[in-house]
C-alpha positions as CSV (number, residue, x, y, z in Angstrom):
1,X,-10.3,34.8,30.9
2,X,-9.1,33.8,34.5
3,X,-12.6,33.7,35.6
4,X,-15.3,31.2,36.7
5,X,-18.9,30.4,35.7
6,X,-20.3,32.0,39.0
7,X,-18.8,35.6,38.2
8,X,-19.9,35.0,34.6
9,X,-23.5,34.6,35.2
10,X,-23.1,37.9,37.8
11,X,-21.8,39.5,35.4
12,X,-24.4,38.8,32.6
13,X,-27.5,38.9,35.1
14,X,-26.0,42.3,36.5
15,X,-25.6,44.5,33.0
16,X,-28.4,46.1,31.6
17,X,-27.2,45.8,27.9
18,X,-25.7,42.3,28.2
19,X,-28.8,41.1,30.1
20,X,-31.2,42.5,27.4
21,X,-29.2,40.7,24.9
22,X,-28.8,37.3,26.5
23,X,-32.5,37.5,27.0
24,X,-33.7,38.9,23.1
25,X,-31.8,35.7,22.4
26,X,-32.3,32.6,25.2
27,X,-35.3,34.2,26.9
28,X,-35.5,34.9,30.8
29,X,-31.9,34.4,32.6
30,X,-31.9,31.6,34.9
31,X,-31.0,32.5,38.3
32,X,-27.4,32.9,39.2
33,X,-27.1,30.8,41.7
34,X,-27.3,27.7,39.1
35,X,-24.6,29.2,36.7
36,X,-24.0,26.8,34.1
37,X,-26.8,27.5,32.1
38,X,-26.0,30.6,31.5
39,X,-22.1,29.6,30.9
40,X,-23.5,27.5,28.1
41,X,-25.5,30.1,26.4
42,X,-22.8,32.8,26.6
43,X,-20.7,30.1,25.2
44,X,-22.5,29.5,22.8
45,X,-23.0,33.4,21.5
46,X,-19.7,33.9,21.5
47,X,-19.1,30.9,19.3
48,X,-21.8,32.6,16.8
49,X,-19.9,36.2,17.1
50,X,-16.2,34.5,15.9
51,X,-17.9,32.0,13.3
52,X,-18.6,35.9,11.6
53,X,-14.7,36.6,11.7
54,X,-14.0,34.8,8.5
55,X,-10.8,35.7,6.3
56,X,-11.5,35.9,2.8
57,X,-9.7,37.9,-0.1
58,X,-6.5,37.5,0.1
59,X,-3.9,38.3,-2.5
60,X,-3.6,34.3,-3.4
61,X,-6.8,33.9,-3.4
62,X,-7.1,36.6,-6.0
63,X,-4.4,35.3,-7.6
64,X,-6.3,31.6,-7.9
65,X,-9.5,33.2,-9.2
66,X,-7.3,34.5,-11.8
67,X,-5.8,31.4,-12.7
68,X,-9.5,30.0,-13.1
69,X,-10.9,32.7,-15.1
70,X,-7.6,32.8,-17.5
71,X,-6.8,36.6,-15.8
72,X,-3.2,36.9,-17.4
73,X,-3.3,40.1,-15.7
74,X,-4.2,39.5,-12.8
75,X,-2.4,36.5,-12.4
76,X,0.9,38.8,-13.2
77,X,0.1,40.4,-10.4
78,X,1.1,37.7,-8.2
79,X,4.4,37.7,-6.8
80,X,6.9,35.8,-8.3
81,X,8.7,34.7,-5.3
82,X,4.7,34.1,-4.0
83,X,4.5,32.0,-7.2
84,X,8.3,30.0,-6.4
85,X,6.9,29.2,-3.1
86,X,3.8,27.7,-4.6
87,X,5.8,25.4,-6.7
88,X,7.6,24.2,-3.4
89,X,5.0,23.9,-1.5
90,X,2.8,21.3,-3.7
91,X,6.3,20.2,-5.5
92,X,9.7,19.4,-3.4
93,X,8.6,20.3,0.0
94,X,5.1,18.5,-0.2
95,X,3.5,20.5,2.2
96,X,0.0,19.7,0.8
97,X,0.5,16.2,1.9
98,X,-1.1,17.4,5.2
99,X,-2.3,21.1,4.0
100,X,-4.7,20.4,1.4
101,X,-8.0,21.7,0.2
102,X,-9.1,24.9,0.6
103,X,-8.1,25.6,4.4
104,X,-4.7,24.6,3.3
105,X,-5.2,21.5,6.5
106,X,-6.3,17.9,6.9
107,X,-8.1,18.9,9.8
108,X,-6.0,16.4,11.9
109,X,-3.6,16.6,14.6
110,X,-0.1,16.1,13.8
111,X,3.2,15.3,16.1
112,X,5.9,16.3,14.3
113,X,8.4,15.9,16.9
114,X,9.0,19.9,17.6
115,X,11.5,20.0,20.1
116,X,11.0,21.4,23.8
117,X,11.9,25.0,24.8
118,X,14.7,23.9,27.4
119,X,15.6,20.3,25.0
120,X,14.5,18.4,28.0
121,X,12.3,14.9,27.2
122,X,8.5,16.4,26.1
123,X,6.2,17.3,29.5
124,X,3.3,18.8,28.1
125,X,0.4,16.1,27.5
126,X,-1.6,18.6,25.6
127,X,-3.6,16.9,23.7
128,X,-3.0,13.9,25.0
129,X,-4.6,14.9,28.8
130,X,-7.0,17.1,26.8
131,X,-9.0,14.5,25.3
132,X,-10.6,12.8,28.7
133,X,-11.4,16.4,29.4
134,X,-13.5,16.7,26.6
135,X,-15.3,13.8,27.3
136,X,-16.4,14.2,30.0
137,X,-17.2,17.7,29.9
138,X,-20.6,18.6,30.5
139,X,-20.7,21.4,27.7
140,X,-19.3,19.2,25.2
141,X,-21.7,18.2,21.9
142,X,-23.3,15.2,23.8
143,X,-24.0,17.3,27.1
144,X,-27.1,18.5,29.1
145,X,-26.3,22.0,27.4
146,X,-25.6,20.9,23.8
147,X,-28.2,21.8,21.1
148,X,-28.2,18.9,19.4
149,X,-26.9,16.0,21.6
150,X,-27.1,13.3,19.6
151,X,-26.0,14.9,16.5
152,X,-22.1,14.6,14.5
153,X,-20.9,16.7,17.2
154,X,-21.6,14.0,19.6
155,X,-21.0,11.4,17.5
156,X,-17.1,12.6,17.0
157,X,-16.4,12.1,20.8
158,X,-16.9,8.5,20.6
159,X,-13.7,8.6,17.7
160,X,-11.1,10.7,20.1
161,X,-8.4,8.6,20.4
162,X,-6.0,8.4,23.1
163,X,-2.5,7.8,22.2
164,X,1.2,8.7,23.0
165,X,1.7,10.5,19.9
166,X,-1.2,13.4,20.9
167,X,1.5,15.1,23.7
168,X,1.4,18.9,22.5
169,X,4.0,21.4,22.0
170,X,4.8,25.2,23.9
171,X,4.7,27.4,21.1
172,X,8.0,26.9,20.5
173,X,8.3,29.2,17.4
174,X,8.3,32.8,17.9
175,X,8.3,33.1,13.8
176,X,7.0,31.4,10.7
177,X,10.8,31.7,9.2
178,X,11.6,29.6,12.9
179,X,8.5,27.1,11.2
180,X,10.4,26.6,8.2
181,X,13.2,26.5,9.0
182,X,12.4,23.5,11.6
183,X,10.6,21.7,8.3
184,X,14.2,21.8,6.6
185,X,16.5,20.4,8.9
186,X,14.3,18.7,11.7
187,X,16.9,20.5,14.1
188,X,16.3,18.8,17.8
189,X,13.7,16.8,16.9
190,X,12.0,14.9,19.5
191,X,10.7,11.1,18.3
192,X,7.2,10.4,18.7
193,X,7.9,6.6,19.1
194,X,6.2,4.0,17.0
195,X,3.0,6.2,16.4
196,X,4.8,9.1,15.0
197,X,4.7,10.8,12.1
198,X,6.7,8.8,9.5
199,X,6.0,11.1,6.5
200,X,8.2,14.1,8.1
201,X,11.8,14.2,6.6
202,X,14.4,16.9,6.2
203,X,13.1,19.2,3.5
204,X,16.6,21.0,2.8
205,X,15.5,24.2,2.0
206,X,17.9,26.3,0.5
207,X,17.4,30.2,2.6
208,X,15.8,31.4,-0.9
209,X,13.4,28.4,-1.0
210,X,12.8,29.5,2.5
211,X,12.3,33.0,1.4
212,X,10.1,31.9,-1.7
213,X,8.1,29.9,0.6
214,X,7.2,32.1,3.7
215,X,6.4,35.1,0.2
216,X,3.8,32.8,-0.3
217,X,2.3,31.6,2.8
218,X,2.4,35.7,3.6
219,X,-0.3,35.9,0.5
220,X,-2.6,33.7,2.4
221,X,-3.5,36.7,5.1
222,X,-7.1,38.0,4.3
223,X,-8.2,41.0,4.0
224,X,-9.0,43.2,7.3
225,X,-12.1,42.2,9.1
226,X,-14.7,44.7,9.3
227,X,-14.8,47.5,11.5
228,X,-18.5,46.3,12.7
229,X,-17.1,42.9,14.0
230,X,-14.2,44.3,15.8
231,X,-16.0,46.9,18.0
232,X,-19.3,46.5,20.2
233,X,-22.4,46.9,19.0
234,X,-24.6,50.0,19.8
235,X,-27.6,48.5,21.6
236,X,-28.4,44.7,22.1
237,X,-29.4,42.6,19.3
């Protein structure tokens, strides 16, 4: 972070055990004085390490296998405020109008009017400025770099659409209780104009329906990764 592609490929070219394993991968390093090659193929590594950092087995998800297999048991097991908080979100607080399916998302990008961190008008294009930086980057899916440049990857830049409603947000919430609690009362809400989202409304959470529903989203953390993908490896691979 805070770098540049120059001092990457320096770096990479340089180290012994980061050299051997570029190479047992990509074959020979380019030289270093025409970086972006080896930007791209570091990129792309790295991309393969965090695909591996997958959360699975978490307590609802044991709790869902046990409603498939008829587990009375298990299914006991499950929190009972967890289980309140499932009845909100796919009842009264329709949260799986937008988090569906098994990733609990729509895979879509949503403004839902969060307001700024000093209430001033919103400044930060995120999205919005993001998208014409995508395009015409030349690592993106349809680049000189990309392994496949003319596959869906590629194809997808063509649908990025540039409009007001894609201006980001600051992190405004420090805590999933700050979340909900936005969700229920739409407190400082910034409009989105015409293009916003029309389906967001005041949920009026009660604070136990609150509680009820952060007990379940809180059953939605995996279990640990493992030790092997959180530490170096020994010798190249």
């Amino acid at each position: 972070m805070g770098s540049d592609r120059g001092r990457l490929a320096r770096l990479v070219a340089a180290d012994a055990e980061l050299r051997g394993a570029y190479e047992a991968v990509f074959g020979e390093i380019p030289k270093v004085d025409a970086p972006d090659k080896i930007l791209a193929q570091t990129g792309k590594a790295l991309a393969a390490y965090e695909r591996t950092l997958v959360s699975a087995d978490s307590e609802f998800d044991r709790f869902a296998a046990a409603l498939a297999s008829g587990d009375a048991g298990a299914q006991a097991r499950y929190p009972e405020a967890a289980k309140r908080g499932l009845a909100l979100f796919v009842g009264k607080a329709n949260c799986r109008l937008c988090h569906a399916g098994p990733l609990f998302s729509d895979g879509e990008f949503h403004n839902v009017g969060v307001p700024t961190l000093d209430k001033s008008p919103p400044r930060d294009a995120g999205r919005y400025a993001a998208i014409e930086t995508v395009r015409n980057d030349p690592f993106n899916g349809a680049g000189a770099y990309s392994d496949d440049p003319k596959g869906a990857r590629a194809g997808e830049l063509a649908m990025l659409a540039r409009t007001s409603d894609l201006w980001g947000d600051q992190g405004q919430f420090a805590t999933l209780r700050d979340v909900l609690h936005y969700y229920s009362t739409l407190e400082g809400t910034v409009p989105a104009g015409h293009h916003g989202e029309q389906v967001i409304k005041p949920l009026h959470l009660t604070d136990g329906e609150i509680d009820d529903l952060l007990a379940f989203l809180e059953t939605l953390n995996g279990a640990e990764i493992p030790s092997e993908l959180r530490s170096a490896p020994a010798s190249p691979r």
